[in-house]
Backbone bond lengths (Angstrom), bond angles and torsions (degrees), N, CA, C in turn:
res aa  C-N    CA-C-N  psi(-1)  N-CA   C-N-CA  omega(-1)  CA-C   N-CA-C  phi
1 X - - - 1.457 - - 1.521 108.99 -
2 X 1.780 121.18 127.92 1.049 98.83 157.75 1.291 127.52 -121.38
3 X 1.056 136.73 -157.58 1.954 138.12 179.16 1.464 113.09 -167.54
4 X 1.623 107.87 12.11 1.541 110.60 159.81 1.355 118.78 -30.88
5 X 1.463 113.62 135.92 1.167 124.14 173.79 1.253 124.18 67.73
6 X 1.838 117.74 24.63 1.307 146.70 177.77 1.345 105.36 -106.32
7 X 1.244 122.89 159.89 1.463 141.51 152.92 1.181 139.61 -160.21
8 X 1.530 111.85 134.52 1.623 130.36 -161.51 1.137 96.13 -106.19
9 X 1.646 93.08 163.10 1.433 136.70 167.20 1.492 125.77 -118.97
10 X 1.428 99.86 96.93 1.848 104.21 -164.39 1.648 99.54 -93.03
11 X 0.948 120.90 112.51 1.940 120.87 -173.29 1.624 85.17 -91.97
12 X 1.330 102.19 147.34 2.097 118.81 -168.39 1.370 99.02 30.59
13 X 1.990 99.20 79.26 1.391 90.25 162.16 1.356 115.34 -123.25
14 X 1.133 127.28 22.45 1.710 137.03 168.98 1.460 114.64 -71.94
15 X 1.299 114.00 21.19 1.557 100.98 174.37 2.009 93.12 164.25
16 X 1.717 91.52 168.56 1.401 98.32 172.85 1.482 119.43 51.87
17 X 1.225 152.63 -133.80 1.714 145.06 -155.39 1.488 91.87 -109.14
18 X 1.318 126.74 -33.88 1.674 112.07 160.30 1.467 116.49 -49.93
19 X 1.306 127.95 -57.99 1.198 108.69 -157.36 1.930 104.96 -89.95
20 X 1.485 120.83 0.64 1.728 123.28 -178.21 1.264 85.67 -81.27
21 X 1.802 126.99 -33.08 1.498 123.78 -167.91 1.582 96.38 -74.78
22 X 1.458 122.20 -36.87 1.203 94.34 -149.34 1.685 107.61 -90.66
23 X 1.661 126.68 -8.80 1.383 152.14 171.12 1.621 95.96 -71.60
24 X 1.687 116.87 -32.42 1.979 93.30 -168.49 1.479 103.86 -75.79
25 X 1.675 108.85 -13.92 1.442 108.63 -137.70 1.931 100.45 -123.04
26 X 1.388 90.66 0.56 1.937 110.10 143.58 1.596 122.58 -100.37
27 X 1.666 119.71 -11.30 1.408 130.88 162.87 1.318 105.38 -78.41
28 X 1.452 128.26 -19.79 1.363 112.17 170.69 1.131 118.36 -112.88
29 X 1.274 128.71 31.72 1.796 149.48 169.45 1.620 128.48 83.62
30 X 1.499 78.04 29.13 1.957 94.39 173.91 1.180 120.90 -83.34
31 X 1.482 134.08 138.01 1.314 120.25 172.62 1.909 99.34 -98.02
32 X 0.745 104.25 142.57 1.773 124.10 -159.96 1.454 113.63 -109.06
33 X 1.309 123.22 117.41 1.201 124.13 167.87 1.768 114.19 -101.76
34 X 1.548 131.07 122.10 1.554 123.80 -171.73 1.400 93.05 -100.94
35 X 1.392 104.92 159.30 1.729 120.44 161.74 1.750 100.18 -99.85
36 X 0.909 121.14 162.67 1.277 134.51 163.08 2.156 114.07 -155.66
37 X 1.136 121.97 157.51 1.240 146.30 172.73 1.123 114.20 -96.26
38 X 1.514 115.71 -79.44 1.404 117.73 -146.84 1.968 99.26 -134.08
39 X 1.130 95.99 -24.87 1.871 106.05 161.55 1.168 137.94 -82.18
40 X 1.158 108.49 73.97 1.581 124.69 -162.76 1.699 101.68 -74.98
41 X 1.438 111.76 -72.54 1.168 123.05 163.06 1.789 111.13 -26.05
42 X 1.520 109.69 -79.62 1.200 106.10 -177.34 1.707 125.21 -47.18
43 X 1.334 124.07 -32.14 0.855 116.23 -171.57 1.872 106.29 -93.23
44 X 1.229 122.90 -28.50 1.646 102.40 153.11 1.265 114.70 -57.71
45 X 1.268 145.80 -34.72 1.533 132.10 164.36 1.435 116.08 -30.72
46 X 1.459 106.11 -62.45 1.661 109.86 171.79 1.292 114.72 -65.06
47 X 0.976 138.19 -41.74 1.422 151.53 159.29 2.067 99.07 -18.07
48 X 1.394 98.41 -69.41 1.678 106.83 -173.23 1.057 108.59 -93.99
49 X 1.166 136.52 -12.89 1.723 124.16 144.96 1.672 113.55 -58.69
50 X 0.800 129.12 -63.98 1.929 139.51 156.55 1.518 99.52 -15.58
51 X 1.827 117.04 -67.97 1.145 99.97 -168.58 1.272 112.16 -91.59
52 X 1.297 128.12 31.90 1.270 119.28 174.31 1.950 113.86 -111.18
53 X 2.093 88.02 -4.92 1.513 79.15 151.89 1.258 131.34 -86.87
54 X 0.947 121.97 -2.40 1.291 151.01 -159.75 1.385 127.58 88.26
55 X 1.104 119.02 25.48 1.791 129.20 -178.51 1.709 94.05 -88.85
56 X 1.500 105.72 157.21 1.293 103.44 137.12 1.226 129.01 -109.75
57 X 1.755 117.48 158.55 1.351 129.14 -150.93 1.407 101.76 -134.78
58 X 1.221 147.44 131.06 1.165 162.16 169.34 2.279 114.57 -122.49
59 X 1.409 116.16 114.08 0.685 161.10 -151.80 2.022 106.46 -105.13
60 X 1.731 99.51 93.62 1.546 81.05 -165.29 1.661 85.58 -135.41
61 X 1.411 109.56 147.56 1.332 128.64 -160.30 1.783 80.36 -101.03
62 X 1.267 129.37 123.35 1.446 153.56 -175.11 1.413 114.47 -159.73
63 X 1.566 114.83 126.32 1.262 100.67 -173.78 2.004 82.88 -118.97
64 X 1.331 115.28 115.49 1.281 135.83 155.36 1.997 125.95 -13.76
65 X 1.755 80.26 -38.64 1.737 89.62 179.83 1.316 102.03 -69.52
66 X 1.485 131.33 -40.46 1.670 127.93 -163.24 1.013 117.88 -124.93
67 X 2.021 78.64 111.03 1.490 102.35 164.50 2.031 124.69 10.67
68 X 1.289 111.62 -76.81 0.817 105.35 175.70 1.269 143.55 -79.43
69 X 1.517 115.42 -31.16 1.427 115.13 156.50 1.521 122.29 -58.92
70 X 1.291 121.11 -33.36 1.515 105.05 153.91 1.239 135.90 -56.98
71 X 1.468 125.63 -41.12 1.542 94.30 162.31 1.260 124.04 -123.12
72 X 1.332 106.36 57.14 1.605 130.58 149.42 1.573 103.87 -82.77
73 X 1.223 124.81 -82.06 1.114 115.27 136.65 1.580 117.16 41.13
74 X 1.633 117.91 -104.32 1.384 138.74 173.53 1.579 106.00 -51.29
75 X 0.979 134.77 -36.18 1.664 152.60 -173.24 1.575 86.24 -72.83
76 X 1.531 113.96 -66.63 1.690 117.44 -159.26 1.626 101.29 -57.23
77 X 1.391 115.07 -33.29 1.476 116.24 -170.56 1.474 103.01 -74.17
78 X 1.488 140.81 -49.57 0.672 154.54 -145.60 1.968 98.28 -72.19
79 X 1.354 81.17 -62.23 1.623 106.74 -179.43 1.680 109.19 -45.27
80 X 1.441 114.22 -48.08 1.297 121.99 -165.12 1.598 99.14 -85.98
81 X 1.445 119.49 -44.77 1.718 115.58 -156.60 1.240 100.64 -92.01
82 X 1.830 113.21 -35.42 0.956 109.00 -178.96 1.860 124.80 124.72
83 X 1.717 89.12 -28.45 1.537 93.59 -176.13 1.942 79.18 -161.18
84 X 1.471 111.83 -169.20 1.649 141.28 172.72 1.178 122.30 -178.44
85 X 1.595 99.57 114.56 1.493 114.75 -158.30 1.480 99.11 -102.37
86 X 1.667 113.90 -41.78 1.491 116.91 156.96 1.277 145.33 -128.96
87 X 1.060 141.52 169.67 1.598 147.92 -165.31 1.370 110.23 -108.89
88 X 1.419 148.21 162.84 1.039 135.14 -177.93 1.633 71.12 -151.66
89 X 1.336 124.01 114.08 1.507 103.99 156.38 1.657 105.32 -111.63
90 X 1.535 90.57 114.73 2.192 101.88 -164.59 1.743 78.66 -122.77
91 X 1.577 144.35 -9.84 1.636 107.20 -166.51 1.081 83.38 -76.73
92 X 1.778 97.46 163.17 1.842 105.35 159.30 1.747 89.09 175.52
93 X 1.171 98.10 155.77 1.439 112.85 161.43 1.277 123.42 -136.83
94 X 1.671 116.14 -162.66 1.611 99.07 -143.12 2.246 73.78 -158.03
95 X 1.559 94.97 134.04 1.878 102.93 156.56 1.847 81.01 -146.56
96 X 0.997 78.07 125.75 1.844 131.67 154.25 0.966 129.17 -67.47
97 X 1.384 161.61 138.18 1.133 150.73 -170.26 1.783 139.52 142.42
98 X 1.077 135.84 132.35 1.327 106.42 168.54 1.271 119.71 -42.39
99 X 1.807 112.88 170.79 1.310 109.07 172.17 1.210 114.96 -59.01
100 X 1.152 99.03 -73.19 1.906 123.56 172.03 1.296 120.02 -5.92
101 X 1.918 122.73 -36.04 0.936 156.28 -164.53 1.702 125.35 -91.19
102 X 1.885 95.70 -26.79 1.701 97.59 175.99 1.282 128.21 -100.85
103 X 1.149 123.04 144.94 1.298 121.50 -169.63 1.627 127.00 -85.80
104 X 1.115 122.64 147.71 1.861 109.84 175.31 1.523 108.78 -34.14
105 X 2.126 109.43 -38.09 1.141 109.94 -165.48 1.741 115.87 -66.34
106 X 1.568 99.17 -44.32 1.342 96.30 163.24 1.413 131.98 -43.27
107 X 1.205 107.48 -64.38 1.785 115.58 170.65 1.496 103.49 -23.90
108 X 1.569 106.45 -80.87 1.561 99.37 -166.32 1.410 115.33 -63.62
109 X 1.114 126.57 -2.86 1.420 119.20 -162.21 1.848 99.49 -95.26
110 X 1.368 114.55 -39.69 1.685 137.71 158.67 1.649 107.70 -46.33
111 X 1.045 111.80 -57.88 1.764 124.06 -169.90 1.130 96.67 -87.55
112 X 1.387 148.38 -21.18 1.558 139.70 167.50 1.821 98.50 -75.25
113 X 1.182 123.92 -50.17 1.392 92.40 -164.58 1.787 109.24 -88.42
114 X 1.199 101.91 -32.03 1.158 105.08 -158.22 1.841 110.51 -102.26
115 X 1.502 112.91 35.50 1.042 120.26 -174.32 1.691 94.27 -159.31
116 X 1.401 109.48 -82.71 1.736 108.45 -168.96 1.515 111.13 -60.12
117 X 1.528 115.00 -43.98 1.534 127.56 172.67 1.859 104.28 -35.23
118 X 1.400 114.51 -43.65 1.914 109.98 -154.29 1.943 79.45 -91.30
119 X 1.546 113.25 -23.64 1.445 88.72 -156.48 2.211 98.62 -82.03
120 X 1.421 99.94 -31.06 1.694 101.90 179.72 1.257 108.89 -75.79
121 X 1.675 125.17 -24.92 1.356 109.09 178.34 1.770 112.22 -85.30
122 X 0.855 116.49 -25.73 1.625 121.09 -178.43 1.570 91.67 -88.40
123 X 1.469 146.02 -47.87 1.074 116.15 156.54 1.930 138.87 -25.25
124 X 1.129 110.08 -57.83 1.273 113.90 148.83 1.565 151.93 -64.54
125 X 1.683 85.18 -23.53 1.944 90.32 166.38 1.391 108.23 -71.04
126 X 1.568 123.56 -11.24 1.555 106.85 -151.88 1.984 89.08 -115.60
127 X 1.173 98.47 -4.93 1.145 94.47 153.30 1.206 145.87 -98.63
128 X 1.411 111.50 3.46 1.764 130.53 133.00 1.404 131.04 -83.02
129 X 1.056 110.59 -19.60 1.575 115.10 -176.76 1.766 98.45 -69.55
130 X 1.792 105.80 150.78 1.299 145.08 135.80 1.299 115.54 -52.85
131 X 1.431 121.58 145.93 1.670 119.52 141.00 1.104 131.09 -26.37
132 X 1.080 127.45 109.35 1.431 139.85 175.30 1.663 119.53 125.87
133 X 1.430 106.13 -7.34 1.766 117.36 -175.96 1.453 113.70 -19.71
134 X 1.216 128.76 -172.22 0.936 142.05 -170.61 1.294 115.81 -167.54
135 X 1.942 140.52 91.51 1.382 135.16 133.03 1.047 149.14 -19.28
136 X 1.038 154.31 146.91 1.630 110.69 154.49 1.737 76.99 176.15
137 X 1.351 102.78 117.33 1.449 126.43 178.13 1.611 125.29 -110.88
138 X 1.150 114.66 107.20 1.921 111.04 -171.75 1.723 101.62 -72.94
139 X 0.846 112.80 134.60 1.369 139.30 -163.61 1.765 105.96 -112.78
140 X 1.309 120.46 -155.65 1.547 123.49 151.68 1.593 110.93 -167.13
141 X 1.719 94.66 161.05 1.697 84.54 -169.99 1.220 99.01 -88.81
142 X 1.291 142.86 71.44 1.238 167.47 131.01 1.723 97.76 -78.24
143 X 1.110 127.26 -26.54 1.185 106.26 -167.04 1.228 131.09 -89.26
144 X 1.966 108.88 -13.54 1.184 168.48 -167.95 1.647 114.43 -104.95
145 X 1.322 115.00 -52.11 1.415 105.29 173.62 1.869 101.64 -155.82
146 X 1.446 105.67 127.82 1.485 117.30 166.01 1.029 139.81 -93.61
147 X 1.541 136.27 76.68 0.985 141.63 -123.54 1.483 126.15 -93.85
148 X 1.488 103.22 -14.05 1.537 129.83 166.32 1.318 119.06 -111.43
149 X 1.463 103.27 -144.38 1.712 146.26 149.38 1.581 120.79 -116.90
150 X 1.669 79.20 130.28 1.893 84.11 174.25 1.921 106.11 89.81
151 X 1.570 105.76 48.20 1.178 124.19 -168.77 1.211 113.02 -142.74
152 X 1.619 121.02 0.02 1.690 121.49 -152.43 1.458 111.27 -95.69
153 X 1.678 115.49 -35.12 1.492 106.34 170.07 1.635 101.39 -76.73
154 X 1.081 130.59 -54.25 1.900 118.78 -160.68 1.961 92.39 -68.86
155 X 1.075 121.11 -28.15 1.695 102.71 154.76 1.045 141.40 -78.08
156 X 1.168 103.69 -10.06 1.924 115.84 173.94 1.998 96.86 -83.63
157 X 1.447 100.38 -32.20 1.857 73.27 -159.00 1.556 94.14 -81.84
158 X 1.865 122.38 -25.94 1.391 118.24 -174.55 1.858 104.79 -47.56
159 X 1.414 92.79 -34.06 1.856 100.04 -152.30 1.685 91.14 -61.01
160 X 1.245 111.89 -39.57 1.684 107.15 -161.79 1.437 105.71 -71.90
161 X 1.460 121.28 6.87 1.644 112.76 -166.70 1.359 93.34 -88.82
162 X 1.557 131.69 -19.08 1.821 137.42 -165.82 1.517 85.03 -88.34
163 X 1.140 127.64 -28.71 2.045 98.50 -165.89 1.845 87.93 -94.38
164 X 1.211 104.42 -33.17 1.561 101.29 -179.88 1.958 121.93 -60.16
165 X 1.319 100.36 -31.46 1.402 107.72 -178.07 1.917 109.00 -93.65
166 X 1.396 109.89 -21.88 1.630 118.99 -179.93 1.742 82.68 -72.10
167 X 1.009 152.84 -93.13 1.425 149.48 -176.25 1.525 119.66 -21.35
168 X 1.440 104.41 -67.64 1.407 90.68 171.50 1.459 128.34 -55.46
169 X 1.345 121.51 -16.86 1.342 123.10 -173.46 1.838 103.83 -78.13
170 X 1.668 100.99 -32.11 1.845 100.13 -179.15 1.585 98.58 -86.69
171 X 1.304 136.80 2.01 1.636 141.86 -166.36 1.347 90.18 -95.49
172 X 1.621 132.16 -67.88 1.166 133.41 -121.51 1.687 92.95 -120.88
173 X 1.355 130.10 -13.74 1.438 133.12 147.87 0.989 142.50 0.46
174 X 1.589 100.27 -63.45 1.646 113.71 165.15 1.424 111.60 -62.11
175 X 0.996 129.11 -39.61 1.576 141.87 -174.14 1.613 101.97 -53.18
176 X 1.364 113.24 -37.14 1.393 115.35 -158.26 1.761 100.52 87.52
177 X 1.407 125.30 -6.54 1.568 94.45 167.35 1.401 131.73 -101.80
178 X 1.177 107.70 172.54 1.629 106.21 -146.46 1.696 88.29 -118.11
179 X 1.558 105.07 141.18 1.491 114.46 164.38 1.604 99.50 -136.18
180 X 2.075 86.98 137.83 1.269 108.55 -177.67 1.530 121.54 -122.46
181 X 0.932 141.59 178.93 1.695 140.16 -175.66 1.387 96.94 -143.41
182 X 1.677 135.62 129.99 1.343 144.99 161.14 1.485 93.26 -126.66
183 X 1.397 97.20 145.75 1.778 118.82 -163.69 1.706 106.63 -134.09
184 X 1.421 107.44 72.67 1.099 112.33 -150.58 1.912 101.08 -69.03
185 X 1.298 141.28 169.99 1.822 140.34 165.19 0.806 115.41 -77.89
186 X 1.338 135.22 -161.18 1.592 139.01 125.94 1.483 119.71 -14.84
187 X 1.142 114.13 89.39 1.896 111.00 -179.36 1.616 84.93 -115.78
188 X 1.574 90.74 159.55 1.982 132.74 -173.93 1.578 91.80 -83.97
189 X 1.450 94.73 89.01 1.794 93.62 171.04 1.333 100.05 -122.37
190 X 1.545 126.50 -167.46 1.598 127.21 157.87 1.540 108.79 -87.01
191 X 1.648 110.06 -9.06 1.693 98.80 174.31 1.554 99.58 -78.38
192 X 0.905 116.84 -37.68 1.367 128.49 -158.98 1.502 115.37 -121.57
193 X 1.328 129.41 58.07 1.104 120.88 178.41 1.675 144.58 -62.42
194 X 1.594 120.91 129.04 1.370 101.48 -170.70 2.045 123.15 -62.75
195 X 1.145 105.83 1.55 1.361 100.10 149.89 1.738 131.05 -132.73
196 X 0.946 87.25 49.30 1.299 112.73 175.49 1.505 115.29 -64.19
197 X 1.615 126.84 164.39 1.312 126.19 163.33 1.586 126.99 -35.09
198 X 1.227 84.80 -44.20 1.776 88.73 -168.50 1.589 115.85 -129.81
199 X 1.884 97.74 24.57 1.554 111.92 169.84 1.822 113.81 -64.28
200 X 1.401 117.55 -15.78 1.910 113.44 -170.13 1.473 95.65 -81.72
201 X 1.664 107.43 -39.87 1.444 96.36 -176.47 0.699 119.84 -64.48
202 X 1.868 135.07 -54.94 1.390 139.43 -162.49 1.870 101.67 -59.74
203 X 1.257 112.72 -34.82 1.628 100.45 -168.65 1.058 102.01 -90.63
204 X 1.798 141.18 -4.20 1.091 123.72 137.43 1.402 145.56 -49.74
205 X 1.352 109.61 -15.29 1.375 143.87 -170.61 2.129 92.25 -80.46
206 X 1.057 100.49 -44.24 1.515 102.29 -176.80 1.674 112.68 -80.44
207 X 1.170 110.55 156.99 1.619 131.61 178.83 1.616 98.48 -64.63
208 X 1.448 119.10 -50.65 1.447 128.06 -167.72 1.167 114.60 -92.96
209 X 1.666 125.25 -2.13 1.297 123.69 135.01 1.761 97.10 94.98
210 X 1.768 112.94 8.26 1.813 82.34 -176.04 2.306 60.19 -150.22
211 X 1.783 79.51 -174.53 1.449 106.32 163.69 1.544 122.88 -79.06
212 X 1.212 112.73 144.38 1.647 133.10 172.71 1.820 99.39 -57.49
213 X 1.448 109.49 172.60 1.276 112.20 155.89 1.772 100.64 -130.31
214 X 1.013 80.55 170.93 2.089 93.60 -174.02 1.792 94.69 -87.15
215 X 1.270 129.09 9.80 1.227 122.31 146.85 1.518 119.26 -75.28
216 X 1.074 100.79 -60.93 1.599 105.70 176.57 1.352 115.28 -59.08
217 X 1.019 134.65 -19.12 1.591 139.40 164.39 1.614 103.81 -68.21
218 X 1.591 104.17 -47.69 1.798 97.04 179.33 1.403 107.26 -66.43
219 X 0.966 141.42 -23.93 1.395 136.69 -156.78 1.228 104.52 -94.19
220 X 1.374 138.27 -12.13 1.465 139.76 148.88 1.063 106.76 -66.65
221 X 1.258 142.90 -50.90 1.346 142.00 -154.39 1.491 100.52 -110.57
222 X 1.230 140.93 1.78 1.778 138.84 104.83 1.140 112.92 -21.20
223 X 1.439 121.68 -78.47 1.757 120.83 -172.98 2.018 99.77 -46.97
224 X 1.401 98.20 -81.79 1.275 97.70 -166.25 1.657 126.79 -37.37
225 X 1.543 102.38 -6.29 1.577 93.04 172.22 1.046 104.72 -118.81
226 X 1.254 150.93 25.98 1.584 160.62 177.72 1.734 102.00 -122.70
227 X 1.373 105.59 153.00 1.821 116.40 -154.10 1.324 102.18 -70.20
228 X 1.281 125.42 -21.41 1.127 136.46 168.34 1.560 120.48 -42.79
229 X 1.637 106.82 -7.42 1.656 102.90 -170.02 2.008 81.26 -155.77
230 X 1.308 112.84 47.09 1.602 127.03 156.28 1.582 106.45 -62.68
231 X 1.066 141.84 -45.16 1.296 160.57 177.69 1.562 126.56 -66.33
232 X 1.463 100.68 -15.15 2.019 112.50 -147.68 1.874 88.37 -112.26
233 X 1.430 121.30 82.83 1.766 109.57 158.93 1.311 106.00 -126.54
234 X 1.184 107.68 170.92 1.424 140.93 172.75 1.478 111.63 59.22
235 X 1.741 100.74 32.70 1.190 112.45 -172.82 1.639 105.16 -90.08
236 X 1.334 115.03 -179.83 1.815 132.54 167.30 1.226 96.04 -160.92
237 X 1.497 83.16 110.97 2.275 116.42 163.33 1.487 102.83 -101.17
238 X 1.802 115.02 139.84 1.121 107.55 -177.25 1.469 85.50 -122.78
239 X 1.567 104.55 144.98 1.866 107.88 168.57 1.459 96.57 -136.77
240 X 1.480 81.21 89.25 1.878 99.08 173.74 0.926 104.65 -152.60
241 X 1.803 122.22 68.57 1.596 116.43 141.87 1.580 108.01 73.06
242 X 1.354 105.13 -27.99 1.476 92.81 -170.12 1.428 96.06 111.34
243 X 1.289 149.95 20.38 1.458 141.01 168.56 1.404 108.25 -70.63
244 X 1.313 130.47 -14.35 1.650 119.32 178.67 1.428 99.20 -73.46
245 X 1.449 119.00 -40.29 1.648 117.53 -148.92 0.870 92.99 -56.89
């Protein structure tokens, strides 16, 4: 597959399934723009791995929750690469907890990044994009199946990314661009480590019995931004082991 002479926008891409997304998707001739927060360091790492495939990589401190640094953001990519052919919307975070336990502050602070953040920044990518764009929003199979307690806000904001991405796919149509949803499992991150406290349970939770890696999460969201998947919107792929079944 290739996508030479393309370029993305991976939002939280200094580490974890942002940054495997944002390395598969400079192996297939993208020049890559990452968001980062609080990983400055980490995300120039990816930065000079990127350009040492020979892509260029630009490295932009955006925090997803505000309004405006998100689509400054899309502007900074634009400004620096030059054009944005795709979106990666991967920031997001996660509070845990009983109900009883979350705060208004939580709510908005959950629903700002991981809800208004994908809808103002993909608002603005698609108002640079050409024919042929490319969406493609990481989700979780939280959104799909809840397997405990203390899951209801980070599943309420995943759930709203399927009515948000089923629309954009009948919105952005005419354009020829395509919006997609991947709902990645239990993946081997540093938030989430595969031996972690509560790594036996979660991969019990799966059909295949262990954790994902944030490669295999990029490699879906490889296809979906390569021409090979011109045809594929308003879809939801889950690569979780099998945790829906």
């Amino acid at each position: 597959m290739s996508s030479n002479g393309t370029v993305a926008l991976v939002t939280g891409g200094s580490r974890g399934i942002g940054a495997a997304t944002a390395l598969r998707l400079a192996r297939d001739g993208t020049d890559v723009a990452l968001t980062y927060v609080h990983g400055a360091q980490a995300a120039a790492e990816v930065v000079g791995r990127i350009e040492a495939l020979g892509r260029r990589a630009l490295a932009l401190r955006a925090d997803a929750g505000d309004p405006a640094q998100a689509v400054a953001a899309v502007a900074e990519t634009v400004r620096g690469l030059g054009r944005i052919d795709t979106l990666v919307n991967n920031a997001g975070i996660g509070v845990l907890g009983p109900l009883d336990t979350l705060t208004p502050a939580d709510v908005d602070r959950v629903l700002a990044v991981n809800v208004r953040g994908v809808f103002l920044t993909t608002r603005a990518a698609v108002a640079q994009m050409d024919h042929g764009g490319r969406i493609i929003t990481i989700g979780s199979c939280m959104a799909a199946r809840v397997p405990g307690p203390g899951g209801t806000l980070y599943a309420m904001s995943k759930a709203a990314l399927t009515g948000l991405n089923k629309a954009l796919a009948r919105e952005l149509g005419g354009r020829g661009i395509t919006a997609n949803l991947v709902h990645p499992g239990p993946v081997d991150t540093d938030m989430n480590p595969a031996d972690g406290p509560h790594a036996a349970a979660q991969s019990a939770l799966t059909a295949l019995g262990r954790f994902g890696t944030a490669q295999e999460v990029a490699g879906l969201v490889s296809f979906l931004a390569g021409p090979d998947a011109a045809y594929v919107t308003g879809a939801e792929f889950a690569v979780d082991g099998g945790h829906a079944a």
